[in-house]
Structures are given as C-alpha cells and as structure tokens.
N, C-alpha and C positions, 0 to 999 in steps of 0.2 A: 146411740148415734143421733136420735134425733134430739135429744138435749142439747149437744154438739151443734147440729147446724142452727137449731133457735139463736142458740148464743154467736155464733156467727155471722148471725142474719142482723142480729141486734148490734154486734160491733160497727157491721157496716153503714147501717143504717147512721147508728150515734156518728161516725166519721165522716160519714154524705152531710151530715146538718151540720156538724162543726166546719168542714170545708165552705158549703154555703153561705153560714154565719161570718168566717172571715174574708170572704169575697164580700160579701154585703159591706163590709168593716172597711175592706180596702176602696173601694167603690167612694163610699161615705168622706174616707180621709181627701179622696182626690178631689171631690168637688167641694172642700173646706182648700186645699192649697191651691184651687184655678179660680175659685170666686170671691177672693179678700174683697168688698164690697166699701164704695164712696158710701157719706150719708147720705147721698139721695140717690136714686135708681130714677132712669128715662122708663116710662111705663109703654111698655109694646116693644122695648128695644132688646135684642140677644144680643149675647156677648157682651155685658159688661161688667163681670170679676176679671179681675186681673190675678195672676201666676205668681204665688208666693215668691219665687225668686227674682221676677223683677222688681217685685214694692221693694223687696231688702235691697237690692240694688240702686233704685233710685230714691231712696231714704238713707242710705249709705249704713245700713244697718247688717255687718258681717255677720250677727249669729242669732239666731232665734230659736228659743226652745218653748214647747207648748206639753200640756197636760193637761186632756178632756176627762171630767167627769161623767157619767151619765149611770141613771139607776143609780145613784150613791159610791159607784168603786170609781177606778179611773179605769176609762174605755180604753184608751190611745195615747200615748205618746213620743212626740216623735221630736228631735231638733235638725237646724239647718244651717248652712253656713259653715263659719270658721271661728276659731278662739281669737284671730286678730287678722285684721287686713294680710292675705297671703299666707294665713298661718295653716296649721292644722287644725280637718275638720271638729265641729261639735258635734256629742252627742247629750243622749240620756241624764248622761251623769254632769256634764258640764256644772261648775259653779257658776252662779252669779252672785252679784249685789243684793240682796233683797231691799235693799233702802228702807223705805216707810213700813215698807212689809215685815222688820224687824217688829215694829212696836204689837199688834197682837200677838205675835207669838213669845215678843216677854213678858205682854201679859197675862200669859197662865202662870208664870214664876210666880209674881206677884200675888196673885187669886190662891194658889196652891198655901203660898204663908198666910194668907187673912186665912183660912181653910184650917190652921193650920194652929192657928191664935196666934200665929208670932205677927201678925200687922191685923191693922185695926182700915175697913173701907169710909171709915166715917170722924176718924178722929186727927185731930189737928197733925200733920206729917213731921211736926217737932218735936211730938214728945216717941217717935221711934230714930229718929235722925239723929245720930252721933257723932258725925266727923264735919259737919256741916249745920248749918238751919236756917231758913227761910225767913231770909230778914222782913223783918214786922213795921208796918205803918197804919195809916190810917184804913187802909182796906182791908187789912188783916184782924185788924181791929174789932171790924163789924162780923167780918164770915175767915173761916180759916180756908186756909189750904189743904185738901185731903186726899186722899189716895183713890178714892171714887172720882172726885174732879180731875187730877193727873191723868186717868186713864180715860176720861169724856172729854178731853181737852174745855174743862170747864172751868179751870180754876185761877183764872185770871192771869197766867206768866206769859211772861215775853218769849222770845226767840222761838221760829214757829219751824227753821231748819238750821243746818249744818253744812258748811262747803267741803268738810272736809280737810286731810292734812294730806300735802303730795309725797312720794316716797322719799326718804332722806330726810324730812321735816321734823321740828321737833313736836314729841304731844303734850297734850297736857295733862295732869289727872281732871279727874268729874269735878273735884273742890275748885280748879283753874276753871274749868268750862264754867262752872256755873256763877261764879264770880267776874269771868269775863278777865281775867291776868293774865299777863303773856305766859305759855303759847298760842293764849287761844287766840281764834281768830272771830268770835264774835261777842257779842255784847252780854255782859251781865245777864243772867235769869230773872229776873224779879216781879214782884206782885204789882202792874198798874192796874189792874180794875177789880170790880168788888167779885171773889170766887161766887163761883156759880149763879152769875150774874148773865151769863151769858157762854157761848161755844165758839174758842177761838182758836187754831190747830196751833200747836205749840211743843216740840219735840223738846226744849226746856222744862218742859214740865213731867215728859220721860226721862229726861236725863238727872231729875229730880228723883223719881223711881227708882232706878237704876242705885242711885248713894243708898233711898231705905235698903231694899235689897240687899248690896253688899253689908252694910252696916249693920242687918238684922241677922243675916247667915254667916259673917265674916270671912266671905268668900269671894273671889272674883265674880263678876256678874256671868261671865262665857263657862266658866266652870260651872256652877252654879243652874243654868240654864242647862246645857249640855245633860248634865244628871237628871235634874229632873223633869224637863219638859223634853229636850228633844230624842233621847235613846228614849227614853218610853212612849213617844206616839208614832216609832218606828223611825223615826227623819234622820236614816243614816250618814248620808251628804252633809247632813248640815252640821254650825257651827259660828258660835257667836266669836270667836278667836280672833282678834286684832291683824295679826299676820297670818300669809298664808303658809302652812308648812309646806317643805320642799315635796314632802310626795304628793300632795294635793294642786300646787301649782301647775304642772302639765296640761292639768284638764281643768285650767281657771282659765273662764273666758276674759283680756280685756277688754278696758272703754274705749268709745270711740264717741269722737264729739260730733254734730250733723253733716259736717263734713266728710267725716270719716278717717280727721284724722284722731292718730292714737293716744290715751291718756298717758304723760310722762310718768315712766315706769310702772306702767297696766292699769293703776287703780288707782285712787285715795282710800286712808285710812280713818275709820271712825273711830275715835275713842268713845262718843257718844254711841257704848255701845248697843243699847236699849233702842234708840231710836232711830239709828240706821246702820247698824253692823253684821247682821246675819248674812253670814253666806250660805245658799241653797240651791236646791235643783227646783224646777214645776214638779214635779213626781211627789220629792218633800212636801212642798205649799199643798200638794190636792190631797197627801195623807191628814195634813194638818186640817184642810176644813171638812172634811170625811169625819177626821174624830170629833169638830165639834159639832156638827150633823148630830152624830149617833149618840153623842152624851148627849145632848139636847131632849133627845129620843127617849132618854131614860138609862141609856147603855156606856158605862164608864169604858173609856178607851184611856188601857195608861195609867198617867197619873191624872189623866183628865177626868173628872166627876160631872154628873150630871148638876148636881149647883151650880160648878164653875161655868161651865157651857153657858148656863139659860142666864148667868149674869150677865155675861158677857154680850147676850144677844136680846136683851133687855133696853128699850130707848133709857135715855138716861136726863132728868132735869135741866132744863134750861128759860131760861128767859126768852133766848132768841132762836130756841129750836138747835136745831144743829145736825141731826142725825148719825149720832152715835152713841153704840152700847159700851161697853167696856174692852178698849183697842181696839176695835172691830166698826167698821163703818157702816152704819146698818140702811136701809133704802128700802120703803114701804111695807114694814113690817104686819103683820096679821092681816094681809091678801094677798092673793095667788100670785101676786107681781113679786115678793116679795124676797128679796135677797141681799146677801151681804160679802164684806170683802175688805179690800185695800187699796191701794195703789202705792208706789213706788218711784222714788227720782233721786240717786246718785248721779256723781259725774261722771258719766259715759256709760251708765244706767239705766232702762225703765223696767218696771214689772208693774203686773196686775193680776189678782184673783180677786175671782166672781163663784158666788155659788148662789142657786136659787135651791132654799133644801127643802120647798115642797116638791119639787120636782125630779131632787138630788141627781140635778144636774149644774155643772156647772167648768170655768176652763182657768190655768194659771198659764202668764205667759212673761218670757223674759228675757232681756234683749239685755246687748253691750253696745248701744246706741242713746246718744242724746235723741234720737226722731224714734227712739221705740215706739213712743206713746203712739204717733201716728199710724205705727204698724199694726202694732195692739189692738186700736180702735179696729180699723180693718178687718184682721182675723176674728174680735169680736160678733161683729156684724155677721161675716159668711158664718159663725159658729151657730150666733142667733138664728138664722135663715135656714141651717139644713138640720136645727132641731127645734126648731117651732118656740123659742124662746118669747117669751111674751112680752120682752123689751130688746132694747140694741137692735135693732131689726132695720134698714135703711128706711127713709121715706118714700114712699114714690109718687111721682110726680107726671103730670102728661104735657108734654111738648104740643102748644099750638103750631098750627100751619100760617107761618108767619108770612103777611102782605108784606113784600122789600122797600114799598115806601114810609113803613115804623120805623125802618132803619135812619131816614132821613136826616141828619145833624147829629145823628147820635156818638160815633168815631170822635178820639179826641182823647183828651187828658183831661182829668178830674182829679182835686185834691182836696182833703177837708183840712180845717182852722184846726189851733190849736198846737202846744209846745210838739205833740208827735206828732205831725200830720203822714197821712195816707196819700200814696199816691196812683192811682190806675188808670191804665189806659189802654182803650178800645177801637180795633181795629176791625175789618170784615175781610174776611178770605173764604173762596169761595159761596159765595150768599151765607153764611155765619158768622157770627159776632164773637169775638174771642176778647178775651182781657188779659189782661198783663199788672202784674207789681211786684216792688220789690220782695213781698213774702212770698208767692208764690214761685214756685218751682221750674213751670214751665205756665207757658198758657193756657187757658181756661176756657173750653168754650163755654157760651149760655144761651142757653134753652129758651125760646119766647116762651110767656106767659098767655100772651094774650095774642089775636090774629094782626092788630090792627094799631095796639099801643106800645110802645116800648117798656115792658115787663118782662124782665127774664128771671130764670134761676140759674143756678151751675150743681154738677153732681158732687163738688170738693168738699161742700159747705151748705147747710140747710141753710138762705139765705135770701132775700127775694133783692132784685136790681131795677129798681124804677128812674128814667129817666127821665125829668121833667120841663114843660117848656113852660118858654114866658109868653106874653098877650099876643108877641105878634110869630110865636111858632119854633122860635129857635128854641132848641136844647141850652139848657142852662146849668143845670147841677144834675146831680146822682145820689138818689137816695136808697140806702141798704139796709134794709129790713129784716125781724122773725129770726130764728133760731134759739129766742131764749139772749139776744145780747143783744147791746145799748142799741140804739140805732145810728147809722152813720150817713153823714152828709157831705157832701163833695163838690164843693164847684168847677166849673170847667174853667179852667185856666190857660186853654192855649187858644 
C-alpha cells in the first residue's frame, strides 16, 4: 500500500509541473502575439507591442504561421489567419512558398552526391553537366565555375531571382531558363565576372545545380530531393513538386500582394526548382535547422552527416566577403552572436528562419503576404525580447522634454533631388510632430531628440530627423540619418 501511494504522490506531483510548465508556455506565447515590437522602443513608455492580429491586419497579411525553437527542439507552434482573404482558417500544417528558402535545403541533395563521389565541390561543373554547359569566355578562362561557388553564390553568374510563371502560363525546362528562350521570362544565366572573385546572390547559379543534379541522378530534381533529403529529415509537408496536388491544395495558403489583394490563381509556379520551389510548413523549416544543429554536433540526423552539416556552416572564400557557407546564410560565425538561416520572397510570399545554435534557439515564420517581411521582422523582435536573444532586439531610445518653440518653421514639405525623389511632410497636432509620405502607411509621430533643437526619431525606423536652419533662422531642409543606410537630404519646398 504504500508503494501504491509513493507512486501516486509521484504522478501527481509529475502532472502539477507539467500543468505549470504549460501555463508558463501559454503565458510566454501571449506576450510574443501582444508585443510584435517597431525597431525602436520609446524608453519609460508601456504599452508599446502591438496584437498580432492587428499588424496582419494593417499589413494586409491574411495568414501567418510561426515555429519557435528553443533548447534545440521546437517549443511552440502556432498559425493565424486565413488561407486567402475570407477563406478558410490556417493552421500547423498550412503550406507555403518557401522561396529562397528552397536553396539550402537543395543543398543537402547536392552535398549528399559530392558525399557520395557522384559530384565533385571543387571541379569545373562541365565536366558533370550533360544536357547543358556553361558557356566559356574570358572569365572562365581564368577561374571555373564550380559547385562550391554555385552554393556561396561566388561564381560569377547573373540572374540573382525569378518572377515566376502565373497559372495557365507556359514553362520552360532549366535548358530554357538558363539560356534565357521563350518561355522564359528572364535573362540568360551567364558568367560576367571572374568566379570566386567575389559574392553576388544569384539563384542562376542554383538553377545551374539543379541541371548537375538531375543530369548526375537522371532524376527529376523534386523527386530526387523528396527521397533523399526531405522523408529522411522527417519534413513530411514538404515537397519540391511543381504543382500542387489536389489533396494538398485545401490547406495551401494563397498570395497576396501588400494590398491584399489575391495572386491570380493562388500562386506562381517555379520551375527554377532549386531556388525557389519548396513548399513547406515552419514546423518542416525548424526540423530542418534542428537536424543541422545536431549533425553539426557530431550526430547524423537522416541522410544528413555530420560533414555535410559543418560544410555547410563553414564561411566560404571570397574577395568581397559575403557571408555565406554552403546555401546557408551564415552571420557572425565563432561568437556567441552567432547564427544562421535564410530568407525568402515569392509573389505573395515572405519567409524567414533564424537559428542561433549556441543557444539552440531559434524561429521560422511564414506568410502569404508581399508585407510579410514587415510582420516577420516584428515577431522577430517580441521573439528576440522574451528570450534574451542577443540580437533583433529593438533599440531604445529616450524621448526629450521638448521646448514648443524647436518646433518653430519646422511643419511643411520636404523633398530630396534626384530621379526618385522622397517626399515628407510634417505637421503638429496636439504639441507633437507627426510626418507623413507616400511609403508610409499612416503617420508617424517623432520623438524629440533633443529639449531645445529640432532632433527627432520615430519608432518605425532606427533613423535620426534633423532639421536644419539657415543664418537668419528659418528651417531650410531635412536631413535623415543612422540606421546603417545612405543618408538623405530634403529640402523644403513649400
């Protein structure tokens, strides 16, 4: 009998902490969907995350699906929304786009055949290329083309993306795409600068891949992929398939442009299937940087090897730097900051994974929106903020106690020189200063700088807004500084 109640006592206990545990969990999720977080934070000010369902709302972004890592597994995930303006909701399983997100995960195909001896990381990609080859000049001349370059976006080819073909369109094979003959819709692949001369994003140079590939397995590339990278690193949803079958269409999210409205007939098609054709869930994406986490580690997940992993996550040669290992975009590799990933951009598309795998943590997230990326960045941020991420994290900033006479001549329109000009313009309601342009969304208030000068900031945009006068006082132009981009200058024009 008392054997009996120990073990009883123990049940309950284990079931009190697991209750706990998912109360801590739900807790955690909510303050990730009420604080999608601007790049800058007002310092001293509450309340300023805003409610997952309005960003998707005023970003016109119907569905969003997310998958958090932490501790190495996937903690949570959850999606939001609808598969199309008024449709039926998303969940878990929803497909997306993967866009760019396609290229590292074809290249473990790729990695699995050099593994494999059937492709060679270092030798010229003509002497495995059968159905095609990489017409030869004066830069090939000097340095080849090779399949370590193809996947570091080092090897000198053009065409850096793909628009895609609308449904009903004609395709073309990879021999068309890379030659540039109708159907395609864009330009020749070709070698203008000297391979591994430098890092220049170039999804021609996957779609280069993609021919060795077939040509070396005599397989379709989605079949191909399917067998050996995706059922073996579990990524049941996914699938590199041109079309979508009729039982999987249901629970395919469409695109939507920043408007919100809808892609004619849900989607485009990539035949460039390498370098943007993967359809996937976040759950897929976060098993996929999981497994190269733990190969990394030493621990084959799959068909994944612990070689292929640390190539992959390996900087890779360049002239001009670049920041990438092999299909993997890698950001400050050997310190604690350090993490890697993708991003993604189809037509009525965005995705993005991130893992930091000293901390094996990390989130995948994905939208049927052209303004995903905006949303992205957002959930990024509250993700960074309620687990201590040591990057993405907002800035913050402290609002002076602004004297009303800085504001003096400042109100007015500003517009800078040049073929695109900027146009903004600043008004005061209630004693604050608000801006206005045609990219912004709604108005902006800005934050003084300073008590006494006309210095501001806004929360939208790490950016600083200096307005400056001339000898005898007037306001004269607008200069927009910091964030890491050009600086802009604006004169007043009205």
């Amino acid at each position: 009998m008392r054997t009996h109640l120990s073990l009883s006592v123990a049940a309950l206990v284990a079931a009190s902490s697991a209750s706990a545990q998912d109360t801590a969990l739900e807790a955690r999720i909510r303050r990730v969907e009420n604080g999608l977080l601007t790049p800058v934070v007002v310092a001293g000010t509450p309340g300023q995350g805003a409610g997952i369902a309005d960003r998707m709302r005023a970003l016109n972004t119907p569905a969003v699906s997310i998958a958090v890592i932490n501790d190495g597994r996937i903690e949570w995930a959850r999606a939001y929304g609808v598969l199309e303006a008024g449709g039926a909701p998303a969940d878990t399983a929803t497909l997306f786009q993967a866009a760019s997100i396609s290229k590292p995960v074809a290249t473990v195909g790729a990695l699995l055949l050099v593994q494999r001896g059937d492709l060679s990381l270092d030798a010229d990609v003509n002497t495995a290329l059968r159905s095609w080859r990489v017409p030869e000049n004066a830069f090939t001349a000097r340095e080849k083309v090779t399949l370590r370059r193809l996947l570091s976006h080092g090897a000198g080819l053009t065409v850096s993306g793909f628009p895609g073909y609308p449904s009903g369109a004609p395709l073309p094979t990879t021999v068309q795409i890379l030659d540039g003959q109708a159907p395609a819709n864009t330009a020749p692949v070709r070698v203008d600068t000297l391979p591994g001369s430098l890092t220049r994003y170039s999804g021609g140079g996957m779609t280069v891949m993609q021919l060795m590939v077939e040509d070396v397995t005599g397989r379709p590339l989605a079949a191909y992929l399917g067998e050996a990278v995706l059922r073996p690193l579990g990524m049941m949803h996914s699938s590199y398939d041109l079309d979508v079958a009729p039982d999987r269409a249901a629970r395919t999210a469409r695109g939507h442009d920043r408007r919100g409205t809808p892609v004619p007939g849900g989607w485009n098609r990539y035949p460039e299937t390498a370098a943007a054709g993967l359809w996937t869930t976040p759950s897929d994406l976060a098993r996929y940087l999981i497994a190269v986490r733990r190969a990394a580690g030493g621990q084959a997940v799959g068909s994944l090897t612990p070689d292929v992993a640390r190539q992959m996550l390996t900087p890779q040669p360049s002239a001009s730097g670049g920041g990438f290992g092999l299909g993997l975009q890698l950001d400050r590799m050997g310190t604690p900051a350090a993490s890697y990933g993708h991003t993604g951009s189809n037509r009525g598309y965005r995705a993005q994974m991130l893992l930091f795998p000293e901390r094996g943590q990390g989130v995948v997230i994905m939208t049927n929106s052209d303004a995903g990326s905006d949303l992205g960045a957002e959930l990024v941020r509250a993700l960074a903020r309620e687990y201590g991420w040591p990057r993405f994290q907002p800035v913050e900033k402290t609002a002076a106690a602004l004297d009303p006479a800085a504001l003096a001549g400042v109100p007015g329109r500003y517009q800078s020189a040049g073929d695109n000009p900027v146009t903004l313009e600043f008004t005061v309601r209630d004693g604050r200063l608000e801006g206005a342009g045609a990219n912004w969304p709604a108005p902006r208030v800005l934050y003084p700088l300073s008590a006494t000068e006309p210095r501001f900031f806004i929360r939208e945009l790490d950016r600083e807004f200096t307005f400056e006068r001339d000898d005898a006082g007037r306001v004269v132009r607008l200069r927009v500084t910091g964030g890491g981009a050009p600086e802009l200058v604006a004169q007043r024009v009205d």
